[in-house]
DRENDO-1510 file (C-alpha; in Angstrom, 1 decimal, always signed):
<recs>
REC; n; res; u; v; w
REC; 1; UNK; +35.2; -4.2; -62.7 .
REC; 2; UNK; +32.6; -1.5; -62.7 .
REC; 3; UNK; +30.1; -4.1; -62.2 .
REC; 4; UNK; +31.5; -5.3; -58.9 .
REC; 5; UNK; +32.0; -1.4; -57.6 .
REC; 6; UNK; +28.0; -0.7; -58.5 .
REC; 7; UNK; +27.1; -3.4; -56.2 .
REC; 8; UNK; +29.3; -2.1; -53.7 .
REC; 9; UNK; +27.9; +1.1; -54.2 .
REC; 10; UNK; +24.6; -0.1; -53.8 .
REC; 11; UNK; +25.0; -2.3; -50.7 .
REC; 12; UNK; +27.3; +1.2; -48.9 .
REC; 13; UNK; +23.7; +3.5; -50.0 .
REC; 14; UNK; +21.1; +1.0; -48.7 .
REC; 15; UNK; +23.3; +1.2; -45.4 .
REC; 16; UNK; +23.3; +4.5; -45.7 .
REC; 17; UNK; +19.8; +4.6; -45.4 .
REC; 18; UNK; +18.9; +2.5; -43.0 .
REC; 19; UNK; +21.0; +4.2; -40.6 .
REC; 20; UNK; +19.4; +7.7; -41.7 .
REC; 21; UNK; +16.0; +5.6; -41.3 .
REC; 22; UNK; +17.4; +4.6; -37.9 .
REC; 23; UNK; +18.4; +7.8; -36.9 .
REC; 24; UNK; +15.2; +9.5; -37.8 .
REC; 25; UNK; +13.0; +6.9; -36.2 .
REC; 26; UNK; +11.0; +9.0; -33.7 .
REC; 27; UNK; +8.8; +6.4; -32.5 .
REC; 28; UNK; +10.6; +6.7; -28.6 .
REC; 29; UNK; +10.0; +3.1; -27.3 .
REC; 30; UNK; +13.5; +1.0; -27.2 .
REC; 31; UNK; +15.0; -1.4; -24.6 .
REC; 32; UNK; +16.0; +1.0; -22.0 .
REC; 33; UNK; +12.0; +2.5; -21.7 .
REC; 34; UNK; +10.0; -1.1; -21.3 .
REC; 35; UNK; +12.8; -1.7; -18.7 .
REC; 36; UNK; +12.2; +1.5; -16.5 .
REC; 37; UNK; +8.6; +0.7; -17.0 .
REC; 38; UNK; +8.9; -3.0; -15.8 .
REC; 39; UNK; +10.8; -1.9; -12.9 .
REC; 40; UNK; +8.4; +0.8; -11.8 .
REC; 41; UNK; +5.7; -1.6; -11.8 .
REC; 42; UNK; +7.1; -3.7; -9.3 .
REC; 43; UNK; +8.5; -1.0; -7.3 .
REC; 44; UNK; +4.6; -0.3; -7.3 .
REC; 45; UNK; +2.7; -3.9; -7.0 .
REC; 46; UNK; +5.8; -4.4; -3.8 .
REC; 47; UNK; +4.6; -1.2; -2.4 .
REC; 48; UNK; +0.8; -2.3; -2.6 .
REC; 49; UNK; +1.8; -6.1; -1.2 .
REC; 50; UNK; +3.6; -4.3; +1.8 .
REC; 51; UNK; +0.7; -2.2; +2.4 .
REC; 52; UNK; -1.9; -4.7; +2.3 .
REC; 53; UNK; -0.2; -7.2; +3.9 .
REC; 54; UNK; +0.4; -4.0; +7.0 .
REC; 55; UNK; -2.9; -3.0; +6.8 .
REC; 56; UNK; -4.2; -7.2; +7.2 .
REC; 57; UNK; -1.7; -7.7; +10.7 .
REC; 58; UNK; -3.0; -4.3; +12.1 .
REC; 59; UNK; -6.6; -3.9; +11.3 .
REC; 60; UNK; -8.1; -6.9; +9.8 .
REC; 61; UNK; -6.6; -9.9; +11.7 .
REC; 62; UNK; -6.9; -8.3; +15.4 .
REC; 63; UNK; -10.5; -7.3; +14.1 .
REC; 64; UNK; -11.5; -10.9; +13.0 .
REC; 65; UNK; -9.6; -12.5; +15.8 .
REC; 66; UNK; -11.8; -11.1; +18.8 .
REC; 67; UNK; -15.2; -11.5; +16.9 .
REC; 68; UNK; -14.0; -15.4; +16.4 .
REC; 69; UNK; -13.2; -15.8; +19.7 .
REC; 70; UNK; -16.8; -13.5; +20.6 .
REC; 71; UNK; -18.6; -16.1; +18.5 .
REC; 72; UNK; -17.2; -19.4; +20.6 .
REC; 73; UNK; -17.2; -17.7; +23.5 .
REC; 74; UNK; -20.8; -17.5; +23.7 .
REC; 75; UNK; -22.9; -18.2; +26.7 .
REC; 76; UNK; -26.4; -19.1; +26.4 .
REC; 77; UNK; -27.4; -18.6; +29.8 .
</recs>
């Protein structure tokens, strides 16, 4: 009988100290961190897409259209 209450003894302190392990842990980086960081980057790379993609219909393309049209609209006289 004292056998069987050593073991149990032995299995409740190695719990014991994992959880103080656990608990002491200062290393900061869990679930709830890579998340917020995963969600800020695409908060960010949306934000660039939207810009680029305002900056290409409102500068670029306008910009690229007339000199194309310049270009075949040329008269050799």
């Amino acid at each position: 009988m004292k056998n069987v209450f050593k073991k149990v003894n032995n299995k409740v302190n190695e719990m014991v100290i994992k959880a103080k392990n656990a608990i002491d842990n200062k290393k900061g980086e869990g679930y709830i961190d890579s998340g917020v960081k995963i969600i800020i980057a695409v908060v960010i790379g949306a934000l660039l897409l939207g810009l680029l993609y305002t900056l290409f219909k409102t500068v670029i393309e306008p910009n690229l259209t007339s000199k194309v049209v310049g270009l075949f609209n040329y008269s050799g006289t």
